[in-house]
NURO-613051 format. One record per residue (C-alpha): residue number from 1; x, y negated, z. Coordinates in Angstrom, 1 decimal, m for minus. Each point is the difference from the previous one (the first is absolute). Layout:
NURO-613051
<palo:NUM; px:X; py:Y; pz:Z> $
...
//
This chain:
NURO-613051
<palo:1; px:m230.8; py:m31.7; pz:m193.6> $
<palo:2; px:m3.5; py:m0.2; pz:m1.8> $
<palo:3; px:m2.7; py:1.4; pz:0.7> $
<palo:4; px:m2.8; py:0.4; pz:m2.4> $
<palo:5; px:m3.4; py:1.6; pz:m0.3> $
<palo:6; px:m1.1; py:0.9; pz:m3.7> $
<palo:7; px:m3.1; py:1.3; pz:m1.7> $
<palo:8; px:0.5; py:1.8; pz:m3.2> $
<palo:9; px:m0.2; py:2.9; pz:m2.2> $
<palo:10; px:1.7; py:2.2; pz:m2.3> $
<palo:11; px:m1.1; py:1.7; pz:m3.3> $
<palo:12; px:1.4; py:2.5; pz:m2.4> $
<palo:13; px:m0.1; py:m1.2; pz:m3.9> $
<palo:14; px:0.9; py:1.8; pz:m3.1> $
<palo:15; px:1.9; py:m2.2; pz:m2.3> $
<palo:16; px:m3.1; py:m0.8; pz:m2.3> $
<palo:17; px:m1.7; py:m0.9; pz:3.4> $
<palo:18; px:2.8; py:m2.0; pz:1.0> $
<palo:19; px:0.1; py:m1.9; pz:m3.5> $
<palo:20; px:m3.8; py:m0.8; pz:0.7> $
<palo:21; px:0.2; py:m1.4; pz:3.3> $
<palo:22; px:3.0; py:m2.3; pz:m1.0> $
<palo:23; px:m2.1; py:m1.4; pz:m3.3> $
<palo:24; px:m2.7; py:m0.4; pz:2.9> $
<palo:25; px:2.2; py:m1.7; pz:2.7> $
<palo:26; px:1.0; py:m2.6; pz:m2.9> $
<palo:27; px:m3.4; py:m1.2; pz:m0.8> $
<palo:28; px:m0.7; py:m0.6; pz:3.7> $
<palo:29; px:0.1; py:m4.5; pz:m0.1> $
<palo:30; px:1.6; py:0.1; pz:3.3> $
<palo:31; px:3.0; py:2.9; pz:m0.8> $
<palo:32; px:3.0; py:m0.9; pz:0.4> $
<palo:33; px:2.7; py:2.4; pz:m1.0> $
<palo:34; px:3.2; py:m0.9; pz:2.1> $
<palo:35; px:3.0; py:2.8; pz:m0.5> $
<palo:36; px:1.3; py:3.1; pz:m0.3> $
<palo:37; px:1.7; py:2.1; pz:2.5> $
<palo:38; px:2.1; py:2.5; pz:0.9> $
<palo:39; px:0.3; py:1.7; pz:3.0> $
<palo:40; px:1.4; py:2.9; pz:1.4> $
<palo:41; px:m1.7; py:1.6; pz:3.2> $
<palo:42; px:2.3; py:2.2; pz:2.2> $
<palo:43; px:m2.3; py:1.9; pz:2.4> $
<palo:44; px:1.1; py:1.2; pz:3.9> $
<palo:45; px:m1.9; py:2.4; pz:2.3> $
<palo:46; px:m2.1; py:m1.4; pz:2.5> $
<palo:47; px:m1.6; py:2.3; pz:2.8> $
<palo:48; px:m3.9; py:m0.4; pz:m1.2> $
<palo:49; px:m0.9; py:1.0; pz:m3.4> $
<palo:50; px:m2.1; py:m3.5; pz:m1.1> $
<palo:51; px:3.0; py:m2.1; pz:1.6> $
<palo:52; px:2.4; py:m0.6; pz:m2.6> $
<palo:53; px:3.6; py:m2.2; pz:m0.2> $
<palo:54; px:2.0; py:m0.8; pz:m2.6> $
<palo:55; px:2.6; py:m2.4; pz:m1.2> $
<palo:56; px:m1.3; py:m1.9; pz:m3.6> $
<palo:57; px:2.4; py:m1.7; pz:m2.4> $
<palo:58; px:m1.3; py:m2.1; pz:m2.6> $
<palo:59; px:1.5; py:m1.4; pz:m2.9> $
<palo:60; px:m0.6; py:m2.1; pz:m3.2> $
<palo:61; px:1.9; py:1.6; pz:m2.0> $
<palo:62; px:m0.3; py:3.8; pz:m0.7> $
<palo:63; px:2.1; py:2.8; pz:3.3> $
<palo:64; px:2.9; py:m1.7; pz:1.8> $
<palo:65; px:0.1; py:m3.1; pz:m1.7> $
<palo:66; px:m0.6; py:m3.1; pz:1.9> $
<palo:67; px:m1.9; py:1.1; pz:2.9> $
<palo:68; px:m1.8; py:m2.9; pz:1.5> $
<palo:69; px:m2.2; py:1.3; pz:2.7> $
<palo:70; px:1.0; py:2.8; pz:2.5> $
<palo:71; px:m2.6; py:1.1; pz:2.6> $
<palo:72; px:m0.3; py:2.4; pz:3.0> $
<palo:73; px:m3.5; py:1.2; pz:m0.3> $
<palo:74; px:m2.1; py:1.8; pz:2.9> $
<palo:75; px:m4.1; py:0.8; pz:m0.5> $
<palo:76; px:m2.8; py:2.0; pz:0.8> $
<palo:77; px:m2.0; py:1.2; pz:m2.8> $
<palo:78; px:m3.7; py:1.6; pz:0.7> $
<palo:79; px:0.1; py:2.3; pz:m3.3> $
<palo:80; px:m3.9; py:m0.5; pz:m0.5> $
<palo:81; px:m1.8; py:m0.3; pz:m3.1> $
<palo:82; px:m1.0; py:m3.6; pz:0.9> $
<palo:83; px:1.0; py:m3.3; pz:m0.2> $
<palo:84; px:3.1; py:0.0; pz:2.5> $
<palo:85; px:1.3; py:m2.1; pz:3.0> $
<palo:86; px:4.1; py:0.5; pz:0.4> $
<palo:87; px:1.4; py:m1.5; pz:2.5> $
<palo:88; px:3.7; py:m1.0; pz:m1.1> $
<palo:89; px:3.1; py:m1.1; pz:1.7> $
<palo:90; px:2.3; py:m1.4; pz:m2.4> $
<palo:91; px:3.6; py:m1.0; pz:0.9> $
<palo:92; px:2.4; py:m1.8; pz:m2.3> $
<palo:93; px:3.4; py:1.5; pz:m0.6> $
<palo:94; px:1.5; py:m3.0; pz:m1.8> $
<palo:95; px:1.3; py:0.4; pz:m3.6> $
<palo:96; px:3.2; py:1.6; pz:0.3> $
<palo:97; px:0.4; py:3.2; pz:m0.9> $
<palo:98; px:2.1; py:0.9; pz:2.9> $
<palo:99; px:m2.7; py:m0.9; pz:2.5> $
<palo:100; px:m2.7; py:2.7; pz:m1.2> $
<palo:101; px:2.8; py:2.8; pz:m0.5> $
<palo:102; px:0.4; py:m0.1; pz:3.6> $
<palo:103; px:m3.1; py:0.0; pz:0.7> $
<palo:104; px:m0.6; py:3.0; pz:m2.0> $
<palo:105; px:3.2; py:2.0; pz:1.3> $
<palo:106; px:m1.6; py:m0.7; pz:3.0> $
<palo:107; px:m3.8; py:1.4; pz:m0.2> $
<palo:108; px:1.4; py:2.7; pz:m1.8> $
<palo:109; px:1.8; py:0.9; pz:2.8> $
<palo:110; px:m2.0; py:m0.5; pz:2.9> $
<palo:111; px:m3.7; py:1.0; pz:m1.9> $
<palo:112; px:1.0; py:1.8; pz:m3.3> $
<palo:113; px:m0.2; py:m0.9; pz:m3.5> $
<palo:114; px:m3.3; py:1.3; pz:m2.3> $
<palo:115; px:0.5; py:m1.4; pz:m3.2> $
<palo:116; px:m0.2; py:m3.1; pz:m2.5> $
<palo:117; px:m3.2; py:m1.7; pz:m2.1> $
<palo:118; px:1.5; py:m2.0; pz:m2.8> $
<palo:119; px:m3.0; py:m1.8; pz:m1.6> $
<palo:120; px:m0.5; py:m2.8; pz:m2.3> $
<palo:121; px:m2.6; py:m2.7; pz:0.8> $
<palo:122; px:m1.4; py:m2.6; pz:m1.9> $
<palo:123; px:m2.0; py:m2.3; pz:2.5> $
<palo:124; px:m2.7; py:m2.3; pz:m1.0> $
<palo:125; px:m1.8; py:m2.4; pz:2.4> $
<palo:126; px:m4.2; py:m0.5; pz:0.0> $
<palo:127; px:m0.4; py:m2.5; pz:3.0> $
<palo:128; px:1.4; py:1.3; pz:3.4> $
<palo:129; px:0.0; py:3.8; pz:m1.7> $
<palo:130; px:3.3; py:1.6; pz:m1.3> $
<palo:131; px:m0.9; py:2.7; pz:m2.8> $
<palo:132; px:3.3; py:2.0; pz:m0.4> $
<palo:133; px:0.0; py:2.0; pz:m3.0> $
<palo:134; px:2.4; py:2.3; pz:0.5> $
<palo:135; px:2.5; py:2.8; pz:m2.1> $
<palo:136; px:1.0; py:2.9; pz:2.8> $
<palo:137; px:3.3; py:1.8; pz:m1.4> $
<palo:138; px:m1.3; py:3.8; pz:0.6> $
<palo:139; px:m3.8; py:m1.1; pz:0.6> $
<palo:140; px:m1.6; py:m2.4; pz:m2.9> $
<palo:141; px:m2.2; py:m3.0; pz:0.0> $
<palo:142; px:m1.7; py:m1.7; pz:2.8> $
<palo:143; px:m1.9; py:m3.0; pz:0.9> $
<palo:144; px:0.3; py:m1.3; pz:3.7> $
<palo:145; px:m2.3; py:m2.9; pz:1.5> $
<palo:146; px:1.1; py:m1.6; pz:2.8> $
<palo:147; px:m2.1; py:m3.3; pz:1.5> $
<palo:148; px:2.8; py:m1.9; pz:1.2> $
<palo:149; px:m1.8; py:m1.8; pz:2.9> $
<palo:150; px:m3.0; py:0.3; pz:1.5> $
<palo:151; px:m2.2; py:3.5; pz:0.8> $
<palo:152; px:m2.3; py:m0.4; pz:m3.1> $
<palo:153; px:m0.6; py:2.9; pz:m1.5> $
<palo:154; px:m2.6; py:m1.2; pz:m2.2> $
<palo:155; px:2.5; py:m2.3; pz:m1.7> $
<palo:156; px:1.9; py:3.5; pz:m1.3> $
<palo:157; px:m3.3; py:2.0; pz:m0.8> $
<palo:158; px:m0.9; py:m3.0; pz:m2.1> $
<palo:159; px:3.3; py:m0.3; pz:m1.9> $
<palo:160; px:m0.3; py:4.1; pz:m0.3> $
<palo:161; px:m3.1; py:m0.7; pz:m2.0> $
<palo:162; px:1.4; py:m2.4; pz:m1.8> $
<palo:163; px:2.3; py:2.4; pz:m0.7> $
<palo:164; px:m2.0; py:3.5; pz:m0.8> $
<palo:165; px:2.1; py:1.2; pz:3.0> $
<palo:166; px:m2.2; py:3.1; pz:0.5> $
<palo:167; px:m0.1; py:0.9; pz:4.0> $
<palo:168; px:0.5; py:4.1; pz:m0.6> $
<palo:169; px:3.6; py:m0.8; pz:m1.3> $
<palo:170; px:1.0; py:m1.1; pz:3.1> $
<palo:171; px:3.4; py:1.1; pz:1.2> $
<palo:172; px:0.5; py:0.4; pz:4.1> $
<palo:173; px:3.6; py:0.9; pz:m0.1> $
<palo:174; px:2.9; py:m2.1; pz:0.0> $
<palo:175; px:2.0; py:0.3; pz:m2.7> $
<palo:176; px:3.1; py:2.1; pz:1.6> $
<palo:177; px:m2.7; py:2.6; pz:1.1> $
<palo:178; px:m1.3; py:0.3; pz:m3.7> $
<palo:179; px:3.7; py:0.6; pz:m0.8> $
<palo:180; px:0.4; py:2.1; pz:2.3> $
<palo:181; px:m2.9; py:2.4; pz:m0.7> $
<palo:182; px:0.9; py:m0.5; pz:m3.7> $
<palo:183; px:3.6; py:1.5; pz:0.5> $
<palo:184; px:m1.9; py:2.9; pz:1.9> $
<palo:185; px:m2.0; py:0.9; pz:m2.6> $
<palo:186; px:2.8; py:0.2; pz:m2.8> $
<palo:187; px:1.4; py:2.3; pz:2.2> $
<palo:188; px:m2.4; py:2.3; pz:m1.0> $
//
């Protein structure tokens, strides 16, 4: 099991915005664009309301084709308007499909399915920082910056200048609780 400590933060983009910050990204000298990915999210209940788990496939290739990394994931999110400190315990699941069905079958038993984030992520690399620019099924664009190693949070403010990352649009939800507000709403 791993456990990790990252710094980062989310943003909402509208696709123009998005379009920007990706002409931006590739006139950084050292940007490295590395892949694209897919991944699937499948959310569980957990008893506090910033503690989240969830099981995260990833492929190369777009849904249910090729899966390459499968993941048991259990964090802490603060949900504050600032640059944030997860801690995250990550557990490898092996590649097989099999292995992360049973897993599933079994936190949906025991703590009770909430739902699933499919998003496609394109991730670039500036130094030690991963900026994720991602398309949420259901939510729209986002940028995430996560410093890799290290606690410096001036390395991130400097590449969100860099960037025009403007610190209002700051988003201090995860992902499956925009979607799940979201769903609320178009209730209405």
């Amino acid at each position: 099991m791993n456990t990790k400590k990252h710094f980062g933060i989310k943003v909402r983009l509208s696709k123009e915005e998005l379009d920007q910050l990706v002409d931006k990204l590739n006139t950084i000298d050292n940007c490295k664009y590395v892949n694209r990915i897919y991944q699937k999210n499948m959310y569980f209940k957990c008893r506090d309301i910033n503690d989240k788990m969830k099981i995260r496939t990833e492929y190369n290739i777009k849904w249910d084709i090729g899966a390459y990394v499968n993941q048991l994931i259990c964090y802490k999110r603060n949900n504050k308007k600032d640059v944030e400190l997860d801690s995250c315990y990550i557990i490898d699941l092996g590649k097989e499909e099999t292995s992360w069905k049973c897993y599933f079958k079994v936190l949906q038993f025991t703590n009770g399915y909430i739902d699933i984030v499919r998003k496609t992520r394109d991730l670039y690399m500036i130094g030690n920082t991963r900026v994720y620019v991602d398309d949420i099924d259901d939510l729209g664009f986002f940028v995430e910056l996560v410093l890799v190693e290290g606690k410096e949070e001036e390395k991130v403010i400097a590449i969100m200048k860099k960037l025009d990352i403007n610190i209002n649009n700051f988003v201090n939800h995860s992902y499956i609780d925009l979607l799940l507000i979201q769903k609320h709403l178009n209730k209405f």
